[in-house]
DRENTIKOL-622590 format. One line per field, with one value per residue (C-alpha): residue number from 0; chain; x negated, y, z. Coordinates in steps of 0.25 Angstrom, whole numbers, plus 5000, padded with zeros to 4 digits. Each point is the difference from the previous one (the first is absolute). Layout:
seq = (NUM:...) .
mol = (A:...) .
east = (X:...) .
north = (Y:...) .
up = (Z:...) .
This chain:
seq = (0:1:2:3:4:5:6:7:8:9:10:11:12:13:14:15:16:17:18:19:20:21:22:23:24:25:26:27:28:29:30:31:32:33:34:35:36:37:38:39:40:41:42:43:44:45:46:47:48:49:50:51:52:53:54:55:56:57:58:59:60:61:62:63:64:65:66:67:68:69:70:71:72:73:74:75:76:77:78:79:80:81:82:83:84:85:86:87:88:89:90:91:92:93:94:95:96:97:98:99:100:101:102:103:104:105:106:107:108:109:110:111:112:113:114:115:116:117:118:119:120:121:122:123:124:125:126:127:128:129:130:131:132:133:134:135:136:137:138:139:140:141:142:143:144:145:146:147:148:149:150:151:152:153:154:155:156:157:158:159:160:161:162:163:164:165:166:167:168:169:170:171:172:173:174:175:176:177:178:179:180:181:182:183:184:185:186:187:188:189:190:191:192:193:194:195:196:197:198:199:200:201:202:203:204:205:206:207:208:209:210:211:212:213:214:215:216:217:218:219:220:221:222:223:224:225:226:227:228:229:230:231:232:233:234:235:236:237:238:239:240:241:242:243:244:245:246:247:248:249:250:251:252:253:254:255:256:257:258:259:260:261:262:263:264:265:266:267:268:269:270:271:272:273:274:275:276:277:278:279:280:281:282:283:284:285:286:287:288:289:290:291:292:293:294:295:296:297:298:299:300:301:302:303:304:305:306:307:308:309:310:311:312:313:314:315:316:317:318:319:320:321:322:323:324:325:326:327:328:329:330:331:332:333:334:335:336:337:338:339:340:341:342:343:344:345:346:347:348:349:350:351:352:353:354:355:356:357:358:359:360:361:362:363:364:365:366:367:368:369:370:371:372:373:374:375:376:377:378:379:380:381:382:383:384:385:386:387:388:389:390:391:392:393:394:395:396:397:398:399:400:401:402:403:404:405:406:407:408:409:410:411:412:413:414:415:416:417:418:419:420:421:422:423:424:425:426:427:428:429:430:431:432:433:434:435:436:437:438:439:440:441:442:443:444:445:446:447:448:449:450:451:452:453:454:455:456:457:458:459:460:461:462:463:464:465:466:467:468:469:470:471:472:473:474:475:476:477:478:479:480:481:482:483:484:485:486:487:488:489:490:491:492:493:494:495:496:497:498:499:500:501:502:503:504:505:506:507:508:509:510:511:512:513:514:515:516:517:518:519:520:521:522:523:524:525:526:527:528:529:530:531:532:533:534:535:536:537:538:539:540:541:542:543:544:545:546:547:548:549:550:551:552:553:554:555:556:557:558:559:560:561:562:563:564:565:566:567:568:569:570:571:572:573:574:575:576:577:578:579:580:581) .
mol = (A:A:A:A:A:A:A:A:A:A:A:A:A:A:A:A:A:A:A:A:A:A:A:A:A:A:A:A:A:A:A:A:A:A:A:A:A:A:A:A:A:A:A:A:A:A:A:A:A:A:A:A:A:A:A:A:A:A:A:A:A:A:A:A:A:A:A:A:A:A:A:A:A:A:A:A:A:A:A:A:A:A:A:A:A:A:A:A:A:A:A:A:A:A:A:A:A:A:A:A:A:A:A:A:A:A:A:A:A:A:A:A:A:A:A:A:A:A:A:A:A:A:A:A:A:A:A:A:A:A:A:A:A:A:A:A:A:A:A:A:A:A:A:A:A:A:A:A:A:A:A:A:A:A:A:A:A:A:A:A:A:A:A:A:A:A:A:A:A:A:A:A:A:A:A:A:A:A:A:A:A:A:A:A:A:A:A:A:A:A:A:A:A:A:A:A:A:A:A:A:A:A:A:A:A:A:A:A:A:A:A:A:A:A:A:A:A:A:A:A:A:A:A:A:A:A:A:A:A:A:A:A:A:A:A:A:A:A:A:A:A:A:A:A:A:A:A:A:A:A:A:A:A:A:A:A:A:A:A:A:A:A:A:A:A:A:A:A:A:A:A:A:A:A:A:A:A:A:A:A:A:A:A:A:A:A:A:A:A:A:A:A:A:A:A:A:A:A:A:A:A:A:A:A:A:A:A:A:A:A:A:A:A:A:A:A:A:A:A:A:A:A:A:A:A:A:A:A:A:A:A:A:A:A:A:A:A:A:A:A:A:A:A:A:A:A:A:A:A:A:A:A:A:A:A:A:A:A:A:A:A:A:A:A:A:A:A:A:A:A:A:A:A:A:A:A:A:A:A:A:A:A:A:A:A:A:A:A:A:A:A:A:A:A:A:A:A:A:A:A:A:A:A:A:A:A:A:A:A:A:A:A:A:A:A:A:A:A:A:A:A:A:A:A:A:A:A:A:A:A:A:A:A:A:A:A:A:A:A:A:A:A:A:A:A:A:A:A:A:A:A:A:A:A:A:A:A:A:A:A:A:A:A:A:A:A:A:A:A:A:A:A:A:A:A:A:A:A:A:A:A:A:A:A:A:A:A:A:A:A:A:A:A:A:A:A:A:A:A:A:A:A:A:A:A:A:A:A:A:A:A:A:A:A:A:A:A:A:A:A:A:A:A:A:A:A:A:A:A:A:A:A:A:A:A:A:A:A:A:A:A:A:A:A:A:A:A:A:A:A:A:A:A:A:A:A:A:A:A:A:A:A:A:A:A:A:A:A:A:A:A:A:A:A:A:A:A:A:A:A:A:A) .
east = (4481:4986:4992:5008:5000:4985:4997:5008:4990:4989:5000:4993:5008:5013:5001:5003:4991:5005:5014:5011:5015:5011:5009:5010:5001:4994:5009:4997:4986:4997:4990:5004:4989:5008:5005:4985:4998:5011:4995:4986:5005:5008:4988:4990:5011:5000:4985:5001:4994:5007:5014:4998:5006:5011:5004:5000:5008:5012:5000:4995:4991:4985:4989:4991:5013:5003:5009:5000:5008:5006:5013:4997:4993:5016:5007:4992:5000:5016:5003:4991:5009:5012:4995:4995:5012:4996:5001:4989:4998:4988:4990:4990:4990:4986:4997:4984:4995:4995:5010:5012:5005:5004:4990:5006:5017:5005:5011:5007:5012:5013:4998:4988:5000:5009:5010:4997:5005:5000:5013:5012:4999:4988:5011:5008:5009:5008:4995:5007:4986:5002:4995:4985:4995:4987:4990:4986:4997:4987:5000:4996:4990:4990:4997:4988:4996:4987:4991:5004:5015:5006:5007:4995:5005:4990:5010:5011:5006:5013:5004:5011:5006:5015:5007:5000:5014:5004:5012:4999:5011:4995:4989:5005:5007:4987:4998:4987:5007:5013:4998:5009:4999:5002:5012:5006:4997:5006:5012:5001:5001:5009:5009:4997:5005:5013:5003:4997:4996:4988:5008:5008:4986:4993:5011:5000:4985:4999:5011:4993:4986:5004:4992:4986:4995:4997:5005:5013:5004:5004:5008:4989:4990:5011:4999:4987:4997:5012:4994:4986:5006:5006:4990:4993:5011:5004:4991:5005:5014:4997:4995:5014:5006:4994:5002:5015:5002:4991:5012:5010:4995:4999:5016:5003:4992:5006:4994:4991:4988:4989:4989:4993:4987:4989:4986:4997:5011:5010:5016:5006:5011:5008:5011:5011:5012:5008:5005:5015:4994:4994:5015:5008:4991:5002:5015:5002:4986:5004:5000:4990:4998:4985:4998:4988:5007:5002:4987:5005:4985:4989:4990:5010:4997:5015:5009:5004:5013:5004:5013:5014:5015:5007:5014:5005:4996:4988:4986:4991:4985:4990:4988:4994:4985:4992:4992:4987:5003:5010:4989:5000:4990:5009:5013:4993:4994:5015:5008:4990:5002:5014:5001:4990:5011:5010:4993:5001:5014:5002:5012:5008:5001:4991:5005:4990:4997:4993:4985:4989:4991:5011:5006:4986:4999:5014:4997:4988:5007:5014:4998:5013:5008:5010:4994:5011:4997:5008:5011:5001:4988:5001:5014:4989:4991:5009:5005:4984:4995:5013:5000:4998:5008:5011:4999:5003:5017:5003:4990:5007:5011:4991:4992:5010:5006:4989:4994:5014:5009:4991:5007:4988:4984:4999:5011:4992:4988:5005:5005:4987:4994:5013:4997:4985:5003:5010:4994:4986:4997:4985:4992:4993:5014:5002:5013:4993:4991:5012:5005:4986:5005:5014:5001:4999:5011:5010:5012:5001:4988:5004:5015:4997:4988:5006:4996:5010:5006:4989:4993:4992:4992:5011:4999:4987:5002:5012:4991:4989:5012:5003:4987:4999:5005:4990:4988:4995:4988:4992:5001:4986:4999:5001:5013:5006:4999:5007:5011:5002:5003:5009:5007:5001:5005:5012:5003:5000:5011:5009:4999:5003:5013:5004:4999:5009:5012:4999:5001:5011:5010:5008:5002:5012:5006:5007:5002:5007:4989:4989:4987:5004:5001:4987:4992:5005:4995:4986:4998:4994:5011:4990:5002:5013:5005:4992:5007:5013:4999:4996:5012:5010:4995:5000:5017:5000:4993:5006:4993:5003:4994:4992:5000:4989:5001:4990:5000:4998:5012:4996:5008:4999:5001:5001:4986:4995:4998:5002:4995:5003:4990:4999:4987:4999:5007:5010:5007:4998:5004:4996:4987:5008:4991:5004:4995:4998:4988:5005) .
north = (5520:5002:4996:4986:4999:5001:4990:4990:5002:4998:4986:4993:4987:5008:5002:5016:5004:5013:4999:5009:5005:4994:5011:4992:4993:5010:5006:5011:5002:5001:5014:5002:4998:4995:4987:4997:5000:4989:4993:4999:4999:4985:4998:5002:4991:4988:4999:4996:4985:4996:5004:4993:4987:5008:5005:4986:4995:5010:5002:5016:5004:5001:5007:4987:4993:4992:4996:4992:5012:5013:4996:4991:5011:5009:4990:4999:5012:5002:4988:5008:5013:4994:4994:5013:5008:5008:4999:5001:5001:4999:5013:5005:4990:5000:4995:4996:5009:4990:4990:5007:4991:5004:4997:5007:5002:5008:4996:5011:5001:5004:5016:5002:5013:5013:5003:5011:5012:5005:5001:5010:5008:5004:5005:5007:4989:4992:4987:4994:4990:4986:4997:4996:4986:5004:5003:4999:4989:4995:4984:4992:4985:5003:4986:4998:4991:4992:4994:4987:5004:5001:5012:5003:5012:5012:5009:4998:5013:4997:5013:5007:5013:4995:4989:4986:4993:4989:4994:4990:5003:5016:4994:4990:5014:5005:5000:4992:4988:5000:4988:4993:4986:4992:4993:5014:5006:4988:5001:5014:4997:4989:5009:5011:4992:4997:5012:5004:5015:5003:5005:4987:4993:5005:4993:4987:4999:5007:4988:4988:5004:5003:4991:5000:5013:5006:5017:5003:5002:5013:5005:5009:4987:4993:5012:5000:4987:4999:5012:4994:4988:5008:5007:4987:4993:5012:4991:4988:5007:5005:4988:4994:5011:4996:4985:5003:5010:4990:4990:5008:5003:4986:5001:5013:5005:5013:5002:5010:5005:5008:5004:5012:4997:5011:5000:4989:4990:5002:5000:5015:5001:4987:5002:4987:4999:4988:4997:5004:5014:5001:4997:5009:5013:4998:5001:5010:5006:5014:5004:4996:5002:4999:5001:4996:5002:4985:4993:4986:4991:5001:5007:5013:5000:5009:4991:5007:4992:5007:5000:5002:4997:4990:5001:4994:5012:4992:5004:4992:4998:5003:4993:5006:5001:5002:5012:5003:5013:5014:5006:5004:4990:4990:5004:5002:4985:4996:5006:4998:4985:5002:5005:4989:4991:5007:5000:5016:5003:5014:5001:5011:5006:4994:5004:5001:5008:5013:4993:5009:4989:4992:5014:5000:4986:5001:5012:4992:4987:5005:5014:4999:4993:5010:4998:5005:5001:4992:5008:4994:5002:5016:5000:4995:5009:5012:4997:5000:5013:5008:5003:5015:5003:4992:5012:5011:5003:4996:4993:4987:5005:5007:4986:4991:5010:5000:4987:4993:5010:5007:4999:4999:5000:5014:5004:4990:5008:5012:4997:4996:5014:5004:4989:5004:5015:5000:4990:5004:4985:5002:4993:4989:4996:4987:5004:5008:4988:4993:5010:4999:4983:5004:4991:4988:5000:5010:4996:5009:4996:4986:5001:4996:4988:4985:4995:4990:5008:4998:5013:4993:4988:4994:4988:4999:5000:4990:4992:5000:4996:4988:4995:5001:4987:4995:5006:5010:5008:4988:4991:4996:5004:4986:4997:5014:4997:4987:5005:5011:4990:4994:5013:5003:4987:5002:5015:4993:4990:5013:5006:4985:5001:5012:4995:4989:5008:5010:4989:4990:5011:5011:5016:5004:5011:5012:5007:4997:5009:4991:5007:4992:4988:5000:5006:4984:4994:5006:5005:4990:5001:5011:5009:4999:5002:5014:5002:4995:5011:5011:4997:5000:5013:5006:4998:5011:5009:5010:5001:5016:5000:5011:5005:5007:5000:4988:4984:4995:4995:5009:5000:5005:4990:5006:5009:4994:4999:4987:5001:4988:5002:4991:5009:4993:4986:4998:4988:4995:5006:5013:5004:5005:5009:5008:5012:4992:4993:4987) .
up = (5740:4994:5011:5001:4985:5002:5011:4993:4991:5006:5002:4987:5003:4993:4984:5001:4987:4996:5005:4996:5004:4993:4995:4998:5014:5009:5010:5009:5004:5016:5001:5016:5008:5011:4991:4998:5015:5003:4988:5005:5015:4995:4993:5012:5009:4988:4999:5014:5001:5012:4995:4987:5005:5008:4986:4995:5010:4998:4987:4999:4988:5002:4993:4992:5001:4985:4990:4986:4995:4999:5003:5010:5008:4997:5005:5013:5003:4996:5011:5010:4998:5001:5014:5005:4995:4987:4986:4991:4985:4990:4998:4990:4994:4995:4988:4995:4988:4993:5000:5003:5011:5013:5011:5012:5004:5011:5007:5008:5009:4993:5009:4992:4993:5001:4992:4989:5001:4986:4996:4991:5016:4990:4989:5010:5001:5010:5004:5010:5004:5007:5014:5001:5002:4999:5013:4993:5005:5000:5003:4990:4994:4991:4993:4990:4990:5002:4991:5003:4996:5015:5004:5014:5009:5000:5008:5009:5007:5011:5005:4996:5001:5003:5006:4998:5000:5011:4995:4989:4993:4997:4995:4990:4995:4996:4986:4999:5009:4992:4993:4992:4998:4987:5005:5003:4988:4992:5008:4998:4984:5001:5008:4989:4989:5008:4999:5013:5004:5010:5011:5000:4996:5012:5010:4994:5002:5013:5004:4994:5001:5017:5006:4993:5007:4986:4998:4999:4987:4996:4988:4996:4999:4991:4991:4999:4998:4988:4993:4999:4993:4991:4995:5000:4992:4990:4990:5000:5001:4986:4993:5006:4993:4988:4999:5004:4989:4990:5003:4998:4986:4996:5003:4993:4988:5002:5013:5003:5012:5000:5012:5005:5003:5010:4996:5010:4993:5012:4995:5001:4992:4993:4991:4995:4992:4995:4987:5005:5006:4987:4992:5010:4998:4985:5001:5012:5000:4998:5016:5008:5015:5005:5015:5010:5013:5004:5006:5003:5001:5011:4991:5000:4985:4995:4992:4986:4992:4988:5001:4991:5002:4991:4993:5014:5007:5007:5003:4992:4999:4988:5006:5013:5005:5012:5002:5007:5003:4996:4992:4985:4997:5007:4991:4986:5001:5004:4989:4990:5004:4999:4986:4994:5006:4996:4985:5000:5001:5011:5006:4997:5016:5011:5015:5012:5012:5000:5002:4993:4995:4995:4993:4992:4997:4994:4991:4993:4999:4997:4993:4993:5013:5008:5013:5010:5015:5011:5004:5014:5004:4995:5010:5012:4996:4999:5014:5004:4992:5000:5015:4999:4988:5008:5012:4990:4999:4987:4993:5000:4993:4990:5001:4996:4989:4994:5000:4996:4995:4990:4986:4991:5001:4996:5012:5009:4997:5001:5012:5009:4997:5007:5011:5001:5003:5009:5009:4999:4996:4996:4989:5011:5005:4996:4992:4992:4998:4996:4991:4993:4995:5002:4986:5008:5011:4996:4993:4990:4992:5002:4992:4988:5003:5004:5014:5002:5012:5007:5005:5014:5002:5006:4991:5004:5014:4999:4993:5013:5008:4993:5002:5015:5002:4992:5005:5010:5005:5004:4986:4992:4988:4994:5008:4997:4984:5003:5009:4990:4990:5008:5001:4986:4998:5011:4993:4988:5004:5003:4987:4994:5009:4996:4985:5002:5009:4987:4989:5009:5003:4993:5006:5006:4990:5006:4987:4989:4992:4988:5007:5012:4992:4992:5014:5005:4990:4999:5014:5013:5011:5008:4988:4997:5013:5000:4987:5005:5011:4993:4989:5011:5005:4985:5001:5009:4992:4990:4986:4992:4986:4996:4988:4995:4985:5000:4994:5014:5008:5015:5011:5015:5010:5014:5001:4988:4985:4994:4985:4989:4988:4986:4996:4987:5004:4989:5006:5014:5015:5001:5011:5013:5010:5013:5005:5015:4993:5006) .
């Protein structure tokens, strides 16, 4: 390439003062000798007088051949490959040293260059390497800026190193001639906001856009050209956001929202709750599920409800964001927001999945919290990481004994030493991991802290699915925000129908017992049948008074210890507790 580079600049009519290689746009530079000899070869057969008007006639590129602009010369050259069979694409630039703007462009065929080999095969790795579309080829237009502001070609090399396609529509699948036109691309949105996926998308087009000659359409283009206007569009999406949120607050003085910004002012985490979110968490506030599993908008951010269960048995919602991403960043900003709307007030037991960085974030922002790990997702795990112990006669009985049957921490304890010899389970097994935060999953250190028999994300998750007729994977920002609201509101109206079946009808009694009585009149119908159930199961169980020489009334019922206490209450029910916990 130096000798070329040279010659171009030889000629005073061209403004190459001191002309540099733009890092930024350079692409592979062409040492082989050979690509210099097919360049200068085209350029011996341009400079041929005679065959200048021949190269007129049929529309092939010249060398002195010129142009208003830069672009004008690309597309010129772009119809010219697509007639010949080829795809091209733009190449390194020159730039002048004084003024820093370009003063030369390279215009290659798309099978310039090889492919690099330096790769993990360096690492010792496999790498599994696509197949080559590149030959090294040589063919190319060198176009110059003049003094007078024309572009004019200084170089035109035609031969290549593979062949050229015939059919013309190979050549439209090439991806310098796949172009999309405007009406297309509209179309494509139009469809998109329709809710129309780009497999169905594709189709559609393909039918109505049959008979123009254009590309077929392909699911992959629809993809594409949807993602670049949605990065395009994240913006304004935002500022919808924002005005949407800004009008709700002119309806609800309760209501609350706060955004994340990144150093260049783009949206990564945004947190809302309403005043009614704000209500509920005051009153049943003191078990919280947090999960991040649910992405349900075409950014992928994770959607995060705080979520609880009311005194209808129902999941509800204390406020919800979106977040950037799963790191501890991410979660700190998210709770922190959380508790500034929540005007400090930590719930009692917070349940989530076993994510590390939301495990540290949680420890910072809720140091006196129980933070107890989803126990579903233990049961999937166990299945996952288990697989060797399960090969070994007898473990699952010792497993199970163990982890259910053990009558007291220190017997639990005691136990997994047990376990951990006769097994050989060694300390980077991921149940001695587990062992090492045992206080967060296993039962026995959960007896005596409230959860509100939740012990999974399950609320959570039934929360997400309640959703999915509001939204999906493809919704805008702005739109999900509003659809979200839109479902709050219908969850809403199910926690308001419940109110009124409790407040316009009266409990069936199957006892004659006053406990029965005063349940009906305090409980919701959800609770009262869980009570009613459980009273009806009591019948059959026989109670023997113990008599241990104590002030407290204690009785054995079936495997258990029922124990009724004053401790220092001189009138009023005495406290009742049982050895189950429950």
């Amino acid at each position: 390439m130096t000798d070329i580079t040279d010659e171009i600049c030889k000629d005073d009519t061209f403004i190459f003062e001191d002309m540099e290689i733009d890092p930024n746009e350079q692409l592979s530079q062409h040492q082989e000798d050979g690509g210099s000899q097919q360049l200068l070869h085209g350029h011996e057969l341009a400079n041929d007088p005679q065959s200048q008007d021949e190269h007129k006639l049929e529309r092939i590129p010249y060398v002195g051949m010129e142009f208003p602009d830069e672009e004008e010369a690309f597309r010129f050259y772009l119809d010219y490959a697509k007639s010949r069979g080829f795809g091209i694409r733009r190449g390194h630039i020159y730039r002048s040293s004084k003024s820093q703007l370009i003063t030369c462009r390279h215009f290659v065929c798309d099978k310039e260059g090889s492919k690099c080999m330096k790769d993990k095969r360096q690492l010792e790795k496999t790498v599994h390497r696509r197949r080559d579309t590149r030959t090294n080829c040589q063919a190319r237009m060198v176009v110059s800026k003049m003094k007078s502001g024309l572009w004019t070609i200084k170089t035109f090399g035609d031969a290549h190193n593979h062949d050229l396609l015939t059919s013309p529509s190979k050549v439209l699948k090439i991806r310098s001639h796949r172009h999309i036109s405007d009406t297309c691309r509209s179309l494509m949105e139009a469809l998109h906001k329709s809710r129309v996926g780009p497999s169905q998308m594709s189709r559609i087009l393909n039918e109505t856009l049959s008979n123009t000659g254009s590309a077929q359409i392909t699911r992959e283009d629809c993809s594409n050209h949807l993602r670049a206007v949605r990065s395009n569009n994240i913006g304004q999406e935002c500022m919808a956001i924002v005005k949407f949120f800004k009008e709700k607050k002119l309806n609800d003085d309760f209501f609350f929202f706060d955004m994340d910004l990144d150093e260049f002012g783009q949206t990564r985490s945004v947190f809302w709750a309403d005043g009614r979110c704000i209500m509920a968490y005051s009153e049943f506030g003191d078990v919280v599920v947090f999960d991040t599993t649910y992405q349900t908008n075409r950014f992928c951010f994770p959607f995060a409800p705080f979520v609880g269960v009311n005194h209808h048995k129902q999941s509800i919602l204390f406020g919800c964001a979106l977040i950037a991403d799963e790191k501890e960043e991410s979660f700190l900003w998210v709770f922190q927001t959380w508790m500034k709307c929540m005007l400090g007030k930590h719930p009692q037991t917070i349940i989530t999945d076993q994510d590390l960085a939301m495990g540290k974030a949680i420890a910072k922002v809720f140091p006196n919290s129980g933070h107890r790990l989803c126990s579903w997702h233990i049961g999937r795990n166990s299945m996952k990481y288990l697989v060797d112990l399960k090969n070994k006669e007898g473990f699952m009985g010792d497993y199970n004994n163990w982890l259910h049957r053990s009558a007291s921490i220190e017997a639990f304890e005691s136990k997994w030493g047990e376990l951990k010899a006769t097994y050989n389970i060694d300390d980077k097994h991921w149940l001695s991991k587990m062992y090492e935060i045992r206080h967060k999953w296993v039962f026995l250190y959960w007896q005596n802290i409230f959860t509100a028999g939740m012990t999974s994300t399950q609320r959570s998750e039934s929360i997400n699915s309640f959703f999915d007729g509001f939204v999906n994977s493809q919704t805008p920002l702005d739109e999900f925000v509003m659809q979200y609201d839109k479902a709050l509101c219908a969850r809403r109206n199910d926690e308001e129908n419940e109110d009124f079946k409790t407040l316009n009808s009266m409990p069936n009694f199957h006892t004659g017992h006053p406990i029965e009585r005063h349940a009906g009149e305090v409980y919701t119908r959800a609770v009262f049948n869980i009570f009613q159930a459980e009273l009806r199961e009591s019948d059959s169980m026989l109670a023997e008074r113990i008599r241990d020489g104590t002030d407290h009334g204690k009785y054995k019922v079936c495997n258990h210890i029922v124990v009724f206490r004053r401790d220092g209450i001189e009138d009023g029910e005495p406290i009742a507790t049982c050895s189950c916990k429950n």
